[in-house]
Structure formats: C-alpha cells, structure tokens
C-alpha positions as CSV (number, residue, x, y, z in Angstrom):
1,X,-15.5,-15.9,22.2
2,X,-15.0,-19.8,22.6
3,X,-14.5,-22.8,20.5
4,X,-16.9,-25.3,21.4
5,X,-19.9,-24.5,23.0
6,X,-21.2,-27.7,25.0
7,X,-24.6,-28.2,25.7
8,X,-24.5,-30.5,28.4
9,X,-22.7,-30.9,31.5
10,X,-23.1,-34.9,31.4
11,X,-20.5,-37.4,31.0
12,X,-19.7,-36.8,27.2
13,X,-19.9,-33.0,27.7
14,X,-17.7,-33.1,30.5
15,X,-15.2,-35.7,29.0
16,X,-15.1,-33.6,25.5
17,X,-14.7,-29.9,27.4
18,X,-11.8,-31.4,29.7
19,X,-10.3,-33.0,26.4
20,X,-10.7,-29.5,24.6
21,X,-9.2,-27.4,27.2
22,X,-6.1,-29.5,28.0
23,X,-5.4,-29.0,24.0
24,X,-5.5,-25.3,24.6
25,X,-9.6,-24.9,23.3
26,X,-11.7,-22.5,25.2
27,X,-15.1,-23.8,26.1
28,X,-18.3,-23.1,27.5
29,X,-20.4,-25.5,28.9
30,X,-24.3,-25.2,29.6
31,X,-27.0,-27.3,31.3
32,X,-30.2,-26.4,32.0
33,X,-30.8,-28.3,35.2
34,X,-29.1,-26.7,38.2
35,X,-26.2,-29.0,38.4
36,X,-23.3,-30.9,36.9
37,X,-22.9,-34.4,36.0
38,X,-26.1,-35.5,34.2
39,X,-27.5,-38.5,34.9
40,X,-24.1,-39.7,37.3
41,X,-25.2,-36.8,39.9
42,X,-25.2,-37.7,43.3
43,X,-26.0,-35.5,46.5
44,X,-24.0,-36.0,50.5
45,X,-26.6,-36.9,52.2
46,X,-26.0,-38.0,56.3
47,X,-22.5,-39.4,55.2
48,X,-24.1,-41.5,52.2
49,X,-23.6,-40.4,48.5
50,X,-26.8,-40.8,46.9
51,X,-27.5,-41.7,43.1
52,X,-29.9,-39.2,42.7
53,X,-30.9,-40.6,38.9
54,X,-30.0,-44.5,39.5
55,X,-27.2,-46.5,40.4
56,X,-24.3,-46.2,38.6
57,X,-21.3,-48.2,38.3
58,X,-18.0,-47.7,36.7
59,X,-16.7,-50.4,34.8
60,X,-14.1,-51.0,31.8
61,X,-11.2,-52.7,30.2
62,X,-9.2,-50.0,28.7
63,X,-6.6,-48.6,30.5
64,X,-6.8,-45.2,29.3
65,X,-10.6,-44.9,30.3
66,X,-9.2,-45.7,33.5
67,X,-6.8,-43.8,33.7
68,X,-8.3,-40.6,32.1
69,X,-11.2,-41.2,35.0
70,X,-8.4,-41.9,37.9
71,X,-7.1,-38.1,37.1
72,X,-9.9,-36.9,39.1
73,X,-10.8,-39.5,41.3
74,X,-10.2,-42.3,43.3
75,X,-12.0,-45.3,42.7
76,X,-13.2,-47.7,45.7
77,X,-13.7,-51.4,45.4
78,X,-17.3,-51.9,45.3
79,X,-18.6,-55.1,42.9
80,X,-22.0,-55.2,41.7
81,X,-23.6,-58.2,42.7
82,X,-27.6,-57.9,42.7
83,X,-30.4,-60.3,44.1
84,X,-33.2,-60.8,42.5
85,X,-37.0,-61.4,44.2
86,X,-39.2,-63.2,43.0
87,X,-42.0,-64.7,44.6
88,X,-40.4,-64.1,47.9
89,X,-37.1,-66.1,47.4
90,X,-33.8,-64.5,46.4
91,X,-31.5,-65.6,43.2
92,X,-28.4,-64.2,42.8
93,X,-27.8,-62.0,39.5
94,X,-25.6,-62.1,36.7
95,X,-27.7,-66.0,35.8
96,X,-24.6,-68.1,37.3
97,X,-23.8,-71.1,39.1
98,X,-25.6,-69.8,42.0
99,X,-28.9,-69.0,40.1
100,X,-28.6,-72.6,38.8
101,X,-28.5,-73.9,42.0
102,X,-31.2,-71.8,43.0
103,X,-33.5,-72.3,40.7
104,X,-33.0,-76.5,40.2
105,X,-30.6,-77.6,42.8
106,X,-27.8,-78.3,40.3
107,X,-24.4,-78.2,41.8
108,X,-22.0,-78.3,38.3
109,X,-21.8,-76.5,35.4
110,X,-22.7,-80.0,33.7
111,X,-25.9,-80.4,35.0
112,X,-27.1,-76.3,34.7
113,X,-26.0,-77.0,31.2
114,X,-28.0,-80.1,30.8
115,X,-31.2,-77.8,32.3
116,X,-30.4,-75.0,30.6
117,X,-30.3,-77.3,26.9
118,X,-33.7,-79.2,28.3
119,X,-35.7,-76.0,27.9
120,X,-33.9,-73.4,25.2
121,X,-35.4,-72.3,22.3
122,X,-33.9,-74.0,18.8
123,X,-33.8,-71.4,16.1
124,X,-32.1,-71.8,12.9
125,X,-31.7,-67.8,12.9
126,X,-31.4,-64.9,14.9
127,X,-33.7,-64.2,17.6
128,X,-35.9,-61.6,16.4
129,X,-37.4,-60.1,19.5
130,X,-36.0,-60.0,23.5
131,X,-37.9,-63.0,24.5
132,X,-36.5,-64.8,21.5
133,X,-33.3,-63.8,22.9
134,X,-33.8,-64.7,26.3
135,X,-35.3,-68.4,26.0
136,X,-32.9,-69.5,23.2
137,X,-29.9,-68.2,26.1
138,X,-31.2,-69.5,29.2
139,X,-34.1,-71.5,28.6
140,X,-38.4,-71.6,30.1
141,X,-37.6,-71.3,33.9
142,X,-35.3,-68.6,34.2
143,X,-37.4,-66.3,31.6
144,X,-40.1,-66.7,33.2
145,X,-39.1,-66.4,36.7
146,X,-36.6,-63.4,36.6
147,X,-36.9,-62.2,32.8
148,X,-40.2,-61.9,31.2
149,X,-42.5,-59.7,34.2
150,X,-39.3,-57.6,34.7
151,X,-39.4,-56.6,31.4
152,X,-42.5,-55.8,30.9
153,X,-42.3,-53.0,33.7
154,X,-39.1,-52.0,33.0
155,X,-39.4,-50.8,29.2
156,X,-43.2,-50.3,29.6
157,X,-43.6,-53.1,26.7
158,X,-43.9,-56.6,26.5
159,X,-40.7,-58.2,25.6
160,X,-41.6,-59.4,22.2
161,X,-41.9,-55.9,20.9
162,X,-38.0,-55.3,22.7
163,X,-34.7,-55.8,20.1
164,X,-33.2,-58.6,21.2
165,X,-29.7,-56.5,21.6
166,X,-31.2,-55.3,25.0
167,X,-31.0,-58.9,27.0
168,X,-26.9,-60.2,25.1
169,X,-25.8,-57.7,28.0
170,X,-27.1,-59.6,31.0
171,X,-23.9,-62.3,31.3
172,X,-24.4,-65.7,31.9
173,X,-21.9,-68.1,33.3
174,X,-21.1,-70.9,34.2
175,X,-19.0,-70.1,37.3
176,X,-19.6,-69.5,41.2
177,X,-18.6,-65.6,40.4
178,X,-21.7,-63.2,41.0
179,X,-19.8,-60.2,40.0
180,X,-22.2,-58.3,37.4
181,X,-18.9,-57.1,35.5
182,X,-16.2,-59.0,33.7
183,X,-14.2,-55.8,33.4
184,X,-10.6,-55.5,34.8
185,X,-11.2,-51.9,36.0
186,X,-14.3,-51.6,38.9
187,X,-15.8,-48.9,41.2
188,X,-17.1,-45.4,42.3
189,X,-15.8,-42.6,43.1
190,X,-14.9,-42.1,46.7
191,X,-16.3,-38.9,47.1
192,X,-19.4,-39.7,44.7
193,X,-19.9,-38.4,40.8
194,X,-20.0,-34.9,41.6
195,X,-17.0,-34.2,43.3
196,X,-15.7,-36.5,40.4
197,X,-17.4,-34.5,37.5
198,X,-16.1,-31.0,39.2
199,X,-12.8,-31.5,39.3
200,X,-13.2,-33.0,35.7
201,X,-14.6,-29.4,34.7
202,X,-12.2,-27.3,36.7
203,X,-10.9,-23.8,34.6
204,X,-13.9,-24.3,32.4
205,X,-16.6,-22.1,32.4
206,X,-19.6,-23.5,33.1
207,X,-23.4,-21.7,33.3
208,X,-26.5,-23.7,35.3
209,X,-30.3,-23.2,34.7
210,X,-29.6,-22.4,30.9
211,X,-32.2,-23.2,28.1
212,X,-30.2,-24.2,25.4
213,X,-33.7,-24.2,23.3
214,X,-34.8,-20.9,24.4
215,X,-31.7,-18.6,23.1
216,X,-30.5,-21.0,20.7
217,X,-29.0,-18.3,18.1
218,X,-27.8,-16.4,20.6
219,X,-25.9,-19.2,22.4
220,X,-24.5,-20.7,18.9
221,X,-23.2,-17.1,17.7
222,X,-20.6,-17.3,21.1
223,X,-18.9,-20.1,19.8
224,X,-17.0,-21.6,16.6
225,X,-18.7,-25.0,17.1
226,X,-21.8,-26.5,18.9
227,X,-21.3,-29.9,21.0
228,X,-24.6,-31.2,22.0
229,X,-25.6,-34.2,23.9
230,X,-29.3,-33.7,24.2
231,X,-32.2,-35.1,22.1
232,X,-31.4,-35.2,19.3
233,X,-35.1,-35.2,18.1
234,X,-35.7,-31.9,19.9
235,X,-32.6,-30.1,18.1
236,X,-34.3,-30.2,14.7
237,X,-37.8,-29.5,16.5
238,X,-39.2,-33.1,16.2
239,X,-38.9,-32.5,12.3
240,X,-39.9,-36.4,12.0
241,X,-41.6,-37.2,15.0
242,X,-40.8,-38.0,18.4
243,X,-38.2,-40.8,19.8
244,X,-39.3,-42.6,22.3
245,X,-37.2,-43.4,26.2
246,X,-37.6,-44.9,28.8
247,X,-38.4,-42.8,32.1
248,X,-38.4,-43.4,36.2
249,X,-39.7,-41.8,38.7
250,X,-37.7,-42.5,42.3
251,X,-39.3,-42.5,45.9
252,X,-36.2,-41.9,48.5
253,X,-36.7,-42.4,52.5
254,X,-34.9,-42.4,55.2
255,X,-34.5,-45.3,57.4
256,X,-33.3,-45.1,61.1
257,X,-31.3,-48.3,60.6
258,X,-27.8,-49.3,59.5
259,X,-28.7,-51.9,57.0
260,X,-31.8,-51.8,55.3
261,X,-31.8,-54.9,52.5
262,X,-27.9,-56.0,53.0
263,X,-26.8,-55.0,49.4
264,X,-26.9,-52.3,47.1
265,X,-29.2,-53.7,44.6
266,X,-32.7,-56.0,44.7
267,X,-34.4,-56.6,41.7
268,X,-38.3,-57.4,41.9
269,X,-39.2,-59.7,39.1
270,X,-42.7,-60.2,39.7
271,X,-45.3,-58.5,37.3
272,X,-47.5,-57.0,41.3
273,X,-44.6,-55.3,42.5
274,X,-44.6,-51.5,40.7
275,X,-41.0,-51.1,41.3
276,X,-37.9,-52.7,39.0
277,X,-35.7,-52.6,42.5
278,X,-34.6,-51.4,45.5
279,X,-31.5,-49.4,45.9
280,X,-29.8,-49.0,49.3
281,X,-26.9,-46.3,48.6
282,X,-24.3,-46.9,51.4
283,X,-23.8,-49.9,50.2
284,X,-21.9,-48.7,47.0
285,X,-19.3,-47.3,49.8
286,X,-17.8,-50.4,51.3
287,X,-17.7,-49.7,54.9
288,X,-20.1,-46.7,54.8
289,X,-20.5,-46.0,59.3
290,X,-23.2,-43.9,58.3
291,X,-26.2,-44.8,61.6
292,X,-28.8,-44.5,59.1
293,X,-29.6,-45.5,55.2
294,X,-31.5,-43.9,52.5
295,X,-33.4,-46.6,50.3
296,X,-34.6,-45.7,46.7
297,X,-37.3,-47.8,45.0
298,X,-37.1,-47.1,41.3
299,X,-40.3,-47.3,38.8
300,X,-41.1,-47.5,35.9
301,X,-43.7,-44.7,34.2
302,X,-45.1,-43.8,31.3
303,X,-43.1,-41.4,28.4
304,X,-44.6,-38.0,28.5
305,X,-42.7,-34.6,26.7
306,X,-41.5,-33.4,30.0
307,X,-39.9,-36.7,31.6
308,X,-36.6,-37.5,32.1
309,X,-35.4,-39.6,29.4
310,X,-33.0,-42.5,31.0
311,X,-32.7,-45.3,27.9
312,X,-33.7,-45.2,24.2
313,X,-36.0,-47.2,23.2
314,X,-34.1,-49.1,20.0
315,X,-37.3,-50.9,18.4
316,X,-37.8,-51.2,15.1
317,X,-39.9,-48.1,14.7
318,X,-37.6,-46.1,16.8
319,X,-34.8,-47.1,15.1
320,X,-36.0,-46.4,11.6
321,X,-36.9,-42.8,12.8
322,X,-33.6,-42.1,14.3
323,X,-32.0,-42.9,11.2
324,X,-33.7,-39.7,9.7
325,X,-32.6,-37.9,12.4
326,X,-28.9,-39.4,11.9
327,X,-28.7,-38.3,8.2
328,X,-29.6,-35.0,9.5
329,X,-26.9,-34.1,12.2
330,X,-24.4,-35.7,9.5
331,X,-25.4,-32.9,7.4
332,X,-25.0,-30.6,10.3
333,X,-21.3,-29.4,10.0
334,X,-21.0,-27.0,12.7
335,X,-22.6,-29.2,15.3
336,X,-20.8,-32.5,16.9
337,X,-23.3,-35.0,18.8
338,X,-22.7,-37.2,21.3
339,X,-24.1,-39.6,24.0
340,X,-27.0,-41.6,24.6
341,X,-29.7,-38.8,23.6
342,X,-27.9,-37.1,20.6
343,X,-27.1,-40.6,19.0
344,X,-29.9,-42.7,20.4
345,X,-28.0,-45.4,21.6
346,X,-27.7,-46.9,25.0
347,X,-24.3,-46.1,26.3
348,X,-22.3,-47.6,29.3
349,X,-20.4,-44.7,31.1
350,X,-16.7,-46.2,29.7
351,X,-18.3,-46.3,26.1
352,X,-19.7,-42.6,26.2
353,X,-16.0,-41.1,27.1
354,X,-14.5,-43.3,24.3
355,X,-16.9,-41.8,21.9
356,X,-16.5,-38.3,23.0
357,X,-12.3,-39.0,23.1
358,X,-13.0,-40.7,19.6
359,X,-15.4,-37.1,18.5
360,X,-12.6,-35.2,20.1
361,X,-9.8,-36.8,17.7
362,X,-11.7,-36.8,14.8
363,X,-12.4,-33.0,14.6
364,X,-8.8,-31.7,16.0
C-alpha cells in the first residue's frame, strides 16, 4: 500500500517522507506520542511558542538545508547568546572575550591568551576523557568555574568518564562576539516547530498514538520498506543490552511579568543548583508583546526504561555496544535508520536532515 513506512514523525522522519513524496513515493508516517515534530515540538501558549522538549535553535552553513527548511517557514533573527551563573555572578557563554574579562579582568585577546597558556593542560596526545578536553582548551579557572559541576549534572557522570568529543563543540574565541553559532544561516520558526513540521508533512498521511512495537508485523506488511528513527536497541529487543541517554524532566510556570531573566538562556554551573538552566521562551521571538512569560527550568534525572531519551551517551562502553547494534541494522536490508536514536549519535537539527537527504539519495 505505501513505499516507506516511517516510524517517526521527528525531524529525520519528516525530512525523509517530504523528500519521498515530492519524488512521487507514497508514505506513511507513525508516532506514537500524540503529536508531530519529535523533540522540536512546541505548544501556543498566551502568544509565546513554548519548546515543550528544550530549546532549540536552527543553525547551518549549507544553503540547501536552508533553503529546504525556508520552504515551510520563515525564519526570525534570534542569536543564541547564553549566561552562565555561577556563584551568583553572570559570564557570558560561548568562553569569549567577554568571559575573559569576566573571569580575570583581561581586556585583549593577548592577555586571555597569556591566562588561558598559564593554566592549560600539556599533553603530548589526545585528551582521553572531557575534562582532559576541557583544561588542555581553556585552562583550571574556567573548568572549574563553568565546566566541571555542570557536567556532572548534566550527563549524570563525572566528566572523566565523558568522551572528550562532547566539550570540542562548545566554541572558544577570542573575539567580543557572544553569538553561540558561527553559522551563516540562524533562527526559529516564526510560528514555532509545529506549524513548521506540519506544513513539512502536508499530503502525507500521518497516524498519532501508534505503537510501532505493538503491531510491528502488521505495520511492516503495509509497506515496501521500513524507515525508523527510534532506538535502535529496542528494534532488535535489546538483543545486546541496553544503550544508555541522557533524560530531563522540565518544570514550566507562568509568571505575571514581561521579562523574567532578560534572555532566553541561563546556565547554572554550580554543583547545589538541581537545574542545568533556565529557559524564558519569548525571548526566542524577538519582540514577543506577550504581558506574561512562561519560564522552564530543565533537570537532569536519572535513565530509567520509560524516559525520554534526549542525547546518547557515547562512552566507551556505549559505544562498543552500539557497534553491535550497527552491524545489525547493516544487515537489515529492508529497514533504513536514521537520527540520533537509530544511529546513536548526537545530531544537530541541520546535520539530521543532511543525513536523511543523504539516506534518501542513497536508496532512490
């Protein structure tokens, strides 16, 4: 009856069913949570669009990302540019010439350098572990300060048992430019991720509430081939053991005030504050009128077989058992995975619609 059946109405799912249609496929998509979008969701709420599973912020450099995104919605120009607490005084994030200053005083790029040098790590090979990472790229202070008790509540481990991959993505520089993102291309969607994700997915049929796991045959026999972007642990029923991810739990209220924190994003750094940060959602709308602001604090918790999974966790021992998982799906012909889940790997939103543009290609 269809082509691909799509299990997952995410970014990857969406990208690779609106990618399928437009080249004259017929596709179903299912989901088993009651809306569209994944992860990107986010609800109209008194004027304010509210990132229901964490902030998130489009970003890229390739024009055709940007364009393929731009077909079904405008962009606005918000910039990411979070503070950091810690201790009770603010320091601007990505670590730049404003951090510096905050942190020693310094007022050049010559003297943060000289600070910076003072108190990095010397290795003569590659970090092994995040705090490797971190102290042989910024150095004692800053690691300790904004780094090291972050960490620890954000991946629920202390940072020597982290790869040191997770912390290269955190930029430094050595400019006055507190813009998280290099990228050319910036923003959100001006009428938030779902109106975004729905007109990605319009003329495709879609079904809500839908247990891919619970009429698995039945569901596979509708369709030539199976896209899935779920765990990909769970698809061949935890044959190896289970993967571990990193999970949140979110505490929303409403606040009878305009402003709240003055930006979108506060970090908490220190190790007594149960909470990674503080979002304030009208502020990823410049000029949002709304008279009153919904505030999401956003914690850490433990892993447990019903939570949400967010990140993977690429350790060494995680790694190792996704690799048995990987030589699996290879060997699974009829089935195509894709995104963070089905190939364990953390994803930015521009990098999970090349993939699912690159799975497209390869397969038609």
């Amino acid at each position: 009856m269809y082509d691909y059946l799509i299990v997952g109405a995410g970014l990857f799912g969406a990208t690779f069913a609106r990618l399928a249609t437009d080249a004259g496929k017929k596709c179903l998509i299912i989901d088993k949570r009651n809306h569209i979008a994944g992860n990107c969701y986010t609800k109209h709420e008194m004027d304010i669009d509210v990132h229901v599973y964490g902030p998130h912020i489009f970003h890229c450099n390739e024009k055709k990302v940007w364009d393929f995104v731009n077909r079904f919605s405008e962009f606005n120009n918000f910039r990411n540019s979070p503070i950091a607490i810690h201790q009770d005084k603010a320091y601007s994030l990505p670590f730049n010439m404003y951090t510096f200053n905050q942190m020693w005083g310094v007022k050049t790029p010559e003297e943060a350098v000289a600070k910076i040098e003072s108190q990095r790590l010397k290795l003569d090979r590659e970090p092994l572990n995040l705090e490797e990472q971190a102290l042989s790229l910024v150095g004692h202070d800053i690691y300790h300060t904004l780094i090291k008790d972050y960490t620890k509540k954000q991946w629920k481990k202390d940072p020597k048992e982290l790869p040191a991959s997770i912390i290269k993505r955190l930029p430094v520089r050595l400019t006055w430019d507190n813009n998280y993102f290099n990228d050319k291309y910036q923003g959100i969607p001006e009428n938030g991720y779902t109106a975004m994700f729905e007109n990605m997915l319009d003329g495709i049929e879609v079904r809500l509430g839908v247990d891919y796991f619970k009429n698995k045959k039945e569901l596979n026999d509708l369709a030539g081939k199976v896209v899935f972007t779920g765990k990909v642990d769970e698809f061949f029923d935890y044959r190896f053991g289970e993967l571990e991810y990193r999970t949140l739990e979110f505490q929303t209220e409403v606040h009878d005030a305009e402003n709240v924190q003055g930006n979108a994003v506060v970090n908490y750094s220190d190790a007594n504050v149960p909470w990674t940060r503080i979002i304030e959602h009208k502020h990823f709308q410049p000029g949002n009128k709304s008279k009153k602001s919904l505030v999401t604090r956003e914690i850490p918790a433990e892993w447990k077989d019903d939570s949400v999974p967010y990140y993977p966790i690429g350790n060494t021992e995680n790694s190792a058992l996704y690799k048995k998982y990987e030589k699996l799906a290879k060997e699974c012909e009829s089935v195509v995975f894709g995104g963070r889940l089905a190939e364990y790997k953390y994803y930015d939103m521009h990098q999970i619609i090349i993939s699912a543009m690159n799975k497209f290609e390869s397969i038609n």
